[in-house]
RONU-30348 format. One record per residue (C-alpha): residue number from 1; residue in one letter; y negated, x, z negated. Coordinates in Angstrom, 3 decimals, decimal comma. Example, Ala and Ser with C-alpha at 12.3 -4.5 7.8 and 13.67 -1.06 7.14 Angstrom:
<sites>
  seq  type        yy        xx        zz
    1     A     4,500    12,300    -7,800
    2     S     1,060    13,670    -7,140
</sites>
This chain:
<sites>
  seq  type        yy        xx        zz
    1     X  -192,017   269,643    48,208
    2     X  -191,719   265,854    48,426
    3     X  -194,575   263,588    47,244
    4     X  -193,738   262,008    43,699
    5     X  -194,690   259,086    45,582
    6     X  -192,610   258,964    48,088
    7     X  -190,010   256,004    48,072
    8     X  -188,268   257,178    50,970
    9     X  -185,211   258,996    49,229
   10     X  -185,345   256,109    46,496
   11     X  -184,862   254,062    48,737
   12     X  -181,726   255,810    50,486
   13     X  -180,558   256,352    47,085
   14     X  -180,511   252,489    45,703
   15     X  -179,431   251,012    49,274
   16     X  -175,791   249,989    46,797
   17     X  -177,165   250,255    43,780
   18     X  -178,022   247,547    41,252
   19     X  -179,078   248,440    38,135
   20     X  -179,280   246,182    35,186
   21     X  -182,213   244,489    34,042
   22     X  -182,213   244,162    30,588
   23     X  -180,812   246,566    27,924
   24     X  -178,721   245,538    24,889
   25     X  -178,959   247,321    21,505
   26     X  -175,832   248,806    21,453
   27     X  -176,242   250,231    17,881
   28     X  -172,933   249,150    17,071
   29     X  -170,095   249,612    19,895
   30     X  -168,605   252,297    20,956
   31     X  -166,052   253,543    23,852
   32     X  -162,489   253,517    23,830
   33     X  -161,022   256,203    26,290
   34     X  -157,602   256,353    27,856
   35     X  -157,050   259,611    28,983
   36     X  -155,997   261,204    32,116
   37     X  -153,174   264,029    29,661
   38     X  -154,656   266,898    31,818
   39     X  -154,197   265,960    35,418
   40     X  -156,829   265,483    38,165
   41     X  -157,315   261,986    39,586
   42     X  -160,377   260,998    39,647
   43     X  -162,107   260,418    43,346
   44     X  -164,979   258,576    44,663
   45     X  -168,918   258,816    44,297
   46     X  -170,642   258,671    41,243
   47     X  -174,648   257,778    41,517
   48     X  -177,108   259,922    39,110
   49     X  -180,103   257,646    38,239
   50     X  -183,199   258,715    37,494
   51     X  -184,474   261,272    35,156
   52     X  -184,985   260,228    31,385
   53     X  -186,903   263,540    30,631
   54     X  -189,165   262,767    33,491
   55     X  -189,640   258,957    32,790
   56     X  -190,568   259,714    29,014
   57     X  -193,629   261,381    29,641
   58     X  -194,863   259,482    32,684
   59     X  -194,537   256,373    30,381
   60     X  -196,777   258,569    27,786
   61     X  -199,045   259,397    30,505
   62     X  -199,380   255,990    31,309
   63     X  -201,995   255,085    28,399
   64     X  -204,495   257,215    30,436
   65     X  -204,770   255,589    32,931
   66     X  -206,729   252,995    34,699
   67     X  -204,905   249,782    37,096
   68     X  -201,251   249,387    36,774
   69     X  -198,917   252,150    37,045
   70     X  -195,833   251,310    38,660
   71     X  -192,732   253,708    38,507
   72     X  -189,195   252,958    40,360
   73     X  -186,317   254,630    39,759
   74     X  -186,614   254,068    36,194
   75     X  -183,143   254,476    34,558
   76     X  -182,017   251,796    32,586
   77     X  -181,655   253,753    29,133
   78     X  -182,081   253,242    25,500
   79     X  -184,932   255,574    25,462
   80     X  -187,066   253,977    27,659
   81     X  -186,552   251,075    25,907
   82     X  -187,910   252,634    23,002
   83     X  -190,806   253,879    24,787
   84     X  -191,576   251,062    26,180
   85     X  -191,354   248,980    22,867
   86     X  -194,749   251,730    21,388
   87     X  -196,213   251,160    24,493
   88     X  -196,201   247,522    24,061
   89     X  -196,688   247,765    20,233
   90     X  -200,234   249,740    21,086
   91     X  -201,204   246,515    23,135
   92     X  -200,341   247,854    26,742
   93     X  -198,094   245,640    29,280
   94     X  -194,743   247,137    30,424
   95     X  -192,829   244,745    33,090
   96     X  -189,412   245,702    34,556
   97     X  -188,051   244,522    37,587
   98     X  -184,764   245,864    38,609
   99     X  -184,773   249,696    38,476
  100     X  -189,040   249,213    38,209
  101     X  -191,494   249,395    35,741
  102     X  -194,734   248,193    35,815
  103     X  -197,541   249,768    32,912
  104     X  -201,032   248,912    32,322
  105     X  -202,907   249,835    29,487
  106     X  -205,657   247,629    29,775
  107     X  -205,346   246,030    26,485
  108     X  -204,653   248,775    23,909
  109     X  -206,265   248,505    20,905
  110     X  -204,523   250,745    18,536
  111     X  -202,701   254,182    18,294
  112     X  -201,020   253,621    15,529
  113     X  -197,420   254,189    16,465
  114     X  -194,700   252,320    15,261
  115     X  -192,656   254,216    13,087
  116     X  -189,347   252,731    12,694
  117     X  -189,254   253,607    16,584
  118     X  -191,429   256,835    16,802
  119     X  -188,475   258,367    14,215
  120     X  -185,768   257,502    15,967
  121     X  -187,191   259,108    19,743
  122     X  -188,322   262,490    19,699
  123     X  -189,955   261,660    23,395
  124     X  -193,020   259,880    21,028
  125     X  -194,525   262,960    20,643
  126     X  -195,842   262,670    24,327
  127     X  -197,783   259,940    23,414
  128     X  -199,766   261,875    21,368
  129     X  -201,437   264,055    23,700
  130     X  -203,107   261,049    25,630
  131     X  -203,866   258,454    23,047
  132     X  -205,655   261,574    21,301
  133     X  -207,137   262,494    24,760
  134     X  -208,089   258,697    25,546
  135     X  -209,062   256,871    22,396
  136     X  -210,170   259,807    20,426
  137     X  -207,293   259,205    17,523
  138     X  -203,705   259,105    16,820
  139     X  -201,306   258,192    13,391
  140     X  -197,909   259,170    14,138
  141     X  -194,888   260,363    12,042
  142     X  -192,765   263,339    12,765
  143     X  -190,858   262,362    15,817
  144     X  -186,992   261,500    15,422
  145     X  -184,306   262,251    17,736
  146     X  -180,790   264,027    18,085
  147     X  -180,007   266,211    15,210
  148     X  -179,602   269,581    17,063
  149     X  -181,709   271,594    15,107
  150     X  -185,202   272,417    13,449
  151     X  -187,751   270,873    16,503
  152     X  -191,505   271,515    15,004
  153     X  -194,056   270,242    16,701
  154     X  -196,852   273,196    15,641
  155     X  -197,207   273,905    19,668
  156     X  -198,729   270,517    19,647
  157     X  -200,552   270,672    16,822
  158     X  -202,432   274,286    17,112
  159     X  -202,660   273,213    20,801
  160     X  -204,604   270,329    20,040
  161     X  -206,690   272,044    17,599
  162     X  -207,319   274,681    20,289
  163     X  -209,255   271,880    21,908
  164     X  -211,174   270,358    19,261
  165     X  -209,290   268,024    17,567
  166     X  -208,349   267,324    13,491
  167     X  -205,507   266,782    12,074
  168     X  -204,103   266,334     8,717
  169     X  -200,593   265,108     7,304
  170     X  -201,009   262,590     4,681
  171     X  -198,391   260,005     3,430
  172     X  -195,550   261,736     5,891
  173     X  -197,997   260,675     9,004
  174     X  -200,071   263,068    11,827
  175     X  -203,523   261,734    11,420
  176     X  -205,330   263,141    14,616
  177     X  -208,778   262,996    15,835
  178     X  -211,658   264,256    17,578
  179     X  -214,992   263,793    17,811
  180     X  -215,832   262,773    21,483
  181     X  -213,730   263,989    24,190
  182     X  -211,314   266,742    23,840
  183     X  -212,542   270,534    24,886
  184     X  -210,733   272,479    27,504
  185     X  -208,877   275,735    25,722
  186     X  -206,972   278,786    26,555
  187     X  -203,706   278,200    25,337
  188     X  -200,945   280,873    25,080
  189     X  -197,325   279,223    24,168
  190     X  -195,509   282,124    21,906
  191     X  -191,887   280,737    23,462
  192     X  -191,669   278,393    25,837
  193     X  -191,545   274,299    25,361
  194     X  -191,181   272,099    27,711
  195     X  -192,247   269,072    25,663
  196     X  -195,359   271,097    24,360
  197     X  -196,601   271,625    28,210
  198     X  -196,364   268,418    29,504
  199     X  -198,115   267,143    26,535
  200     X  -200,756   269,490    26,141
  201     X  -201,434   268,861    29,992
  202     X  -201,857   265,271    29,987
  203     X  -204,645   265,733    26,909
  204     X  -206,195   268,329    29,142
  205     X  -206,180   266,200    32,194
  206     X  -209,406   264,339    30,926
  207     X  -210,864   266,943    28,416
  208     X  -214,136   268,193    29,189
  209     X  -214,161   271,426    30,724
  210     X  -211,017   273,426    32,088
  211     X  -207,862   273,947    30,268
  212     X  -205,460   277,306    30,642
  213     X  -201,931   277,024    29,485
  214     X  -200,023   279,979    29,502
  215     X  -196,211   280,998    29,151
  216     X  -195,863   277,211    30,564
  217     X  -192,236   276,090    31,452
  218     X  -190,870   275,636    34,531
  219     X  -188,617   272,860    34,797
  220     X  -188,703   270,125    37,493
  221     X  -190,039   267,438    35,110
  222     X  -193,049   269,616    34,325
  223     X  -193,606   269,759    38,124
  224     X  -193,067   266,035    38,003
  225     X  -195,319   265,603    35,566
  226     X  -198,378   267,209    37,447
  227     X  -198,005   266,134    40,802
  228     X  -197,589   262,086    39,713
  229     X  -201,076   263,604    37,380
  230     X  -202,378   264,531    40,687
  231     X  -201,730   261,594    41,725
  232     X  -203,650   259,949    39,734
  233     X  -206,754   261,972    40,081
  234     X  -206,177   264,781    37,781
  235     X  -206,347   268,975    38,817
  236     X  -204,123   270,459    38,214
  237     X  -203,118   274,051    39,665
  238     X  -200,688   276,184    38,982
  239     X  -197,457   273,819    39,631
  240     X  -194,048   275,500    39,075
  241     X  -195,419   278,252    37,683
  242     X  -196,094   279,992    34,107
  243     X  -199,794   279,864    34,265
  244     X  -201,187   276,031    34,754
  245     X  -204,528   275,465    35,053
  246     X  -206,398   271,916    34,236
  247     X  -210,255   270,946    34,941
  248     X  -210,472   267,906    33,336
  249     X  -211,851   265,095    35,463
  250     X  -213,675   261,380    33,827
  251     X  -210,521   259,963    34,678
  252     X  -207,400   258,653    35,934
  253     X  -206,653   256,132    38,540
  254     X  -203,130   254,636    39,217
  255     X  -202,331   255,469    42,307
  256     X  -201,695   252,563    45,581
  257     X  -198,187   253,886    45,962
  258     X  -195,469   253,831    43,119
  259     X  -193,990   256,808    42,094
  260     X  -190,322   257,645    42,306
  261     X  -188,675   259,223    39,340
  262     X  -186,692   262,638    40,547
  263     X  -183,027   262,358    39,954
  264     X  -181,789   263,314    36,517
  265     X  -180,366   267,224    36,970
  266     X  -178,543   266,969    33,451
  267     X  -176,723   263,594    34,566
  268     X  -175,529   265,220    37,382
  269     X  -174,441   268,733    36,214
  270     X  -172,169   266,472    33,831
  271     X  -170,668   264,964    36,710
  272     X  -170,414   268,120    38,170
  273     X  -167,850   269,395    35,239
  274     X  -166,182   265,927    35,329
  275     X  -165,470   266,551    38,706
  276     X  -164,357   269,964    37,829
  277     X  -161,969   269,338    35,148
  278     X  -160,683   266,117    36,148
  279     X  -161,350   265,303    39,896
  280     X  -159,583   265,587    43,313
  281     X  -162,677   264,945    45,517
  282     X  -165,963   263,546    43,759
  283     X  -169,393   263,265    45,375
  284     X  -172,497   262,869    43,106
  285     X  -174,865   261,471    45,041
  286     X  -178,332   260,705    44,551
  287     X  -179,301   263,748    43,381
  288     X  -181,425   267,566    43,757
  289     X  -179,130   270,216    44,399
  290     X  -181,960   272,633    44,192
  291     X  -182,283   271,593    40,681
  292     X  -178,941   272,465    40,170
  293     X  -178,397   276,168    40,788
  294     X  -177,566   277,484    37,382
  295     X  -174,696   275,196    36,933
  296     X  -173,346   274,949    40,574
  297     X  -173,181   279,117    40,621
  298     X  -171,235   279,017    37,528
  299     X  -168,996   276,395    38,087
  300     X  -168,148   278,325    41,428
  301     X  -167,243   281,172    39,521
  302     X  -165,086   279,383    37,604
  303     X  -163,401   278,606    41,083
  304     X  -164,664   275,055    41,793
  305     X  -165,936   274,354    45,138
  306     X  -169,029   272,535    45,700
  307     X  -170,343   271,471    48,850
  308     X  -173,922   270,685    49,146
  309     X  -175,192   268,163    51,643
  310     X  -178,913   266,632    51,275
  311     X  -178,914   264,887    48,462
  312     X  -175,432   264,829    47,156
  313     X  -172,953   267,609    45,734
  314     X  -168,828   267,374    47,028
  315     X  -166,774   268,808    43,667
  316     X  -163,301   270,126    44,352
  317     X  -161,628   271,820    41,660
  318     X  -159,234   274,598    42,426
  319     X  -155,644   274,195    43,376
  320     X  -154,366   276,144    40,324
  321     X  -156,281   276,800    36,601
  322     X  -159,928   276,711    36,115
  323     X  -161,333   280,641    35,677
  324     X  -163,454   281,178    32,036
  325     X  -166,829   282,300    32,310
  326     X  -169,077   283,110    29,901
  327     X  -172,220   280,520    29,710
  328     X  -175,872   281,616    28,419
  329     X  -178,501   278,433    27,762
  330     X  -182,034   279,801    28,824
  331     X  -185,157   277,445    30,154
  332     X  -185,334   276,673    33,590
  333     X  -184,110   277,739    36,319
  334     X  -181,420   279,547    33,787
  335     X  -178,727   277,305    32,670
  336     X  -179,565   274,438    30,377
  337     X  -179,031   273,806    27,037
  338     X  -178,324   269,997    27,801
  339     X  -175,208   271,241    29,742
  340     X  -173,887   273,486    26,960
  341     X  -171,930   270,598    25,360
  342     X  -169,956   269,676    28,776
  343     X  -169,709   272,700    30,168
  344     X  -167,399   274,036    26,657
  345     X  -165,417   271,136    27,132
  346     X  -164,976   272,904    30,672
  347     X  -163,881   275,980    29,149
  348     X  -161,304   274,369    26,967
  349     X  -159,342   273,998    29,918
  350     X  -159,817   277,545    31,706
  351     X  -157,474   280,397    32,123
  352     X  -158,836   283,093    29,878
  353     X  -161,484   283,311    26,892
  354     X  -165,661   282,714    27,871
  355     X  -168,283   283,096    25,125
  356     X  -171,134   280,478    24,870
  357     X  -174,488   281,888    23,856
  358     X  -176,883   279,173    22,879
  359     X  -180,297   280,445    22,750
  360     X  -182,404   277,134    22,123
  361     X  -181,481   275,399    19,179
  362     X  -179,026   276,902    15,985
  363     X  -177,547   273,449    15,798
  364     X  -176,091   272,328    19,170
  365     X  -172,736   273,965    18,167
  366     X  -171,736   271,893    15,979
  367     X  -169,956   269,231    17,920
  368     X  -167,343   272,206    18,674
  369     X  -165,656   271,560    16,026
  370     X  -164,845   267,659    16,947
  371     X  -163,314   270,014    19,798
  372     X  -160,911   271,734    17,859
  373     X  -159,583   268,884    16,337
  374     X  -158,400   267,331    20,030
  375     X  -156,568   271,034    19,967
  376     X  -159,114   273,478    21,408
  377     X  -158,881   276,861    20,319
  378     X  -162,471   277,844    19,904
  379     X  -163,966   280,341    16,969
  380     X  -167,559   279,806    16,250
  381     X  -169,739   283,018    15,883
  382     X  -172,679   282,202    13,572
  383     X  -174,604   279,517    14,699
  384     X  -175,988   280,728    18,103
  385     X  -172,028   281,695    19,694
  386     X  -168,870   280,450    19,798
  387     X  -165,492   281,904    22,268
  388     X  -163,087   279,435    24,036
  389     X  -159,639   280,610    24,737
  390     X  -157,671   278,531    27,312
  391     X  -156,067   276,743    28,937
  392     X  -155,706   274,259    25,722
  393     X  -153,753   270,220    25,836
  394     X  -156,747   268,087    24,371
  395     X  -155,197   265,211    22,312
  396     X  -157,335   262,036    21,949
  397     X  -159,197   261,378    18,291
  398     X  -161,390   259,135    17,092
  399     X  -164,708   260,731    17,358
  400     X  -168,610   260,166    16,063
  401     X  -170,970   261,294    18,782
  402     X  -173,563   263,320    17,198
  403     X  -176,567   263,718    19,460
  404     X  -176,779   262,472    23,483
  405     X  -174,950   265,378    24,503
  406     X  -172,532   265,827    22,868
  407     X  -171,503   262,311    22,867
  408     X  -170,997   262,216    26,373
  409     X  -169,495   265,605    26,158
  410     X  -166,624   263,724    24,066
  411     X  -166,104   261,313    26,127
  412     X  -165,529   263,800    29,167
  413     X  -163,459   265,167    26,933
  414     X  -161,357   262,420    25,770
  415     X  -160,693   261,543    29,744
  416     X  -159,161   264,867    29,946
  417     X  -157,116   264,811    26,550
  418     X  -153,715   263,099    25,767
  419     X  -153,889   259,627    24,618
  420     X  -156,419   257,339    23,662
  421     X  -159,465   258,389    22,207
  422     X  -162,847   256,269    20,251
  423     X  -166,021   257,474    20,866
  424     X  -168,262   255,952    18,065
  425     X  -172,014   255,879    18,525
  426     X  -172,090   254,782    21,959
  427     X  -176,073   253,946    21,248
  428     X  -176,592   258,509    21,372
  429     X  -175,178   258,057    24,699
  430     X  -177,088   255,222    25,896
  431     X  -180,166   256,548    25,052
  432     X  -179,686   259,077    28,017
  433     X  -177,243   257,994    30,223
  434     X  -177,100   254,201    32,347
  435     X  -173,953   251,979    32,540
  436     X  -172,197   255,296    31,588
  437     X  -168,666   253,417    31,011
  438     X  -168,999   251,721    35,227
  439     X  -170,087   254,566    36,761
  440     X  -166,733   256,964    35,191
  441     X  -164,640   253,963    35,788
  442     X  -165,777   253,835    39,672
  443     X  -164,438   257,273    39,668
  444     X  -161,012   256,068    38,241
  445     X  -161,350   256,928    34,832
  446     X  -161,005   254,093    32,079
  447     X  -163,899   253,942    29,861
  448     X  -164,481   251,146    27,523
  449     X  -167,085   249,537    25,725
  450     X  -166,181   247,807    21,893
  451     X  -167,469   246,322    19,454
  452     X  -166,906   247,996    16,231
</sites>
């Protein structure tokens, strides 16, 4: 497995790159579509950046340790501006430099999260875990983010416990603490959570004594996660698999070498059905194709051909109608639930009926019936199912992204509708995806940004 520090395939990957430096609050535009009226035309490469659910914690991670952290790769996203902004508001430094960023905690003198910002971004939580871990104390509000569902954080919470630490809500804030360092703890997760892992494993990192965490997930950013820990000076075992095992150490180092963010899988896989629904020939490049096996096996048997080279996928759609499949969301390595959005556009426009069975969150069905409005004939099954009968002509709308997924989902499929389409809340999509309006229009596709 490569070495998160590794620049090598960074490096290969940003050789025609430039990403932007600064990031505008983009609260109030949105994107006007023109779309393609069902025919493929799209062609060219398309560059996934780097990984916003692997960034998010390695920025939390960051107020544990000692020297300056630096991190490339570093996508230029809403989210981590966010993150960066509590980082900074807790007294640490956070420089960017092109697609870098450069952390050091060395003047933090608070963890009292902001909480205008800690509301809006879900990925706050993360923090938690070390500034209780480090500085023996936390005040935090119930982290914000999309609206996709009920998202408690009592993993966290009886976690933390586990290991020693206090906690009360008072005044709608977490107040957390612990007398002297966290204790190590045998923790069994009753469903998986990838959020509670890596956060629960960074506080364990420098707890005294070892830390068990059971029924763990799986997905690359957890792995991530751990080895750029290791890096740093933690021990961790157990990487990539359900059982991961911590002995806390006195602490964490940054290491000589920065640390490449891993491509963004759920970027990609979006790309992937863009390519499918709308494309001739496009490469996405600068991505894992081994973290992409759920969605390439099911877009191939929905007849797509996808060619993988070393770290970029060739999309070909077929010659005649899309097949239907049926699509199941299930934590890594099944099929995610940040591809369920895109992947029903996908079905829209596919010969036959597929059922979508979302098993992570009751509310990421929603957005479906936006869909239906464009003309897709889709019957929702409760909150967990819905069945998409196609093929169906999408006609452009004017449209309020909902959550990150979704919004881009709406955009993909606006580019496939009739007409022109406005994608409101262009900020949802921002917070996850970089320059999202160039990169579609290198492929041919006209995407634009308004003020409304």
């Amino acid at each position: 497995m490569r070495s998160v520090s590794d620049s090598s395939f960074l490096e290969l990957c940003m050789a025609s790159r430039t990403l932007s430096v600064t990031l505008e609050n983009v609260m109030a535009t949105s994107f006007k579509v023109s779309g393609l009226g069902g025919t493929r035309s799209l062609n060219g490469i398309i560059e996934v950046s780097g990984a916003k659910n692997a960034v998010l914690p390695a920025l939390a991670a960051s107020v544990m340790i000692e020297g300056e952290l630096t991190l490339l790769n570093v996508p230029g996203i809403e989210d981590v501006s966010r993150m960066s902004e509590l980082l900074v508001g807790i007294g640490a430094s956070v420089v960017r430099d092109g697609s870098s960023l450069r952390i050091n905690r060395a003047n933090t003198d608070s963890s009292l999260l902001k909480a205008d910002i800690a509301k809006r971004l879900r990925a706050s939580v993360f923090l938690s875990g070390p500034l209780l871990a480090s500085y023996g104390s936390v005040v935090m509000p119930h982290p914000g983010g999309d609206v996709i569902g009920v998202r408690p954080i009592d993993l966290f919470i009886k976690g933390f416990e586990k290991m020693g630490a206090h906690i009360v809500e008072k005044d709608m804030l977490y107040h957390m603490s612990t007398k002297g360092r966290l204790k190590g703890a045998d923790i069994f997760f009753p469903f998986i959570s990838v959020g509670a892992t890596e956060t629960l494993m960074m506080a364990a990192t420098i707890a005294d004594g070892t830390t068990t965490l059971r029924n763990a997930a799986l997905e690359p950013e957890v792995v991530f996660l751990a080895e750029m820990l290791n890096a740093c000076g933690a021990k961790i075992s157990g990487i990539g698999t359900s059982v991961i095992t911590i002995e806390g150490v006195a602490q964490l180092s940054a290491p000589q070498n920065p640390i490449a963010i891993i491509p963004d899988r759920i970027e990609a896989g979006t790309y992937l059905v863009l390519g499918a629904l709308c494309g001739t020939s496009v490469v996405v490049d600068c991505c894992e194709p081994r973290h992409l096996e759920a969605p390439i096996e099911i877009l191939r048997s929905a007849g797509v051909t996808i060619e993988e080279e070393a770290h970029r996928l060739v999309v070909t759609p077929p010659k005649g109608v899309l097949s239907s499949v049926n699509i199941r969301t299930h934590e890594y390595p099944g099929f995610a639930t940040d591809l369920q959005a895109p992947m029903t556009v996908l079905l829209t426009q596919a010969e036959g009926e597929g059922v979508v069975f979302e098993t992570i969150f009751e509310g990421r069905l929603n957005y479906v019936q936006d869909l239906m409005r464009m003309g897709a004939d889709i019957t929702q099954v409760g909150n967990h199912r819905v069945i998409v009968k196609g093929p169906r002509k999408l006609y452009g709308k004017e449209l309020e992204g909902p959550d990150i997924r979704a919004g881009l989902a709406y955009v993909l499929a606006a580019i496939t509708a009739e007409g022109e389409s406005i994608v409101h809340n262009a900020y949802h999509i921002d917070r996850g995806y970089e320059r999202v309006e160039e990169k579609l229009g290198a492929l041919g596709a006209r995407v634009e940004r308004i003020e409304v």
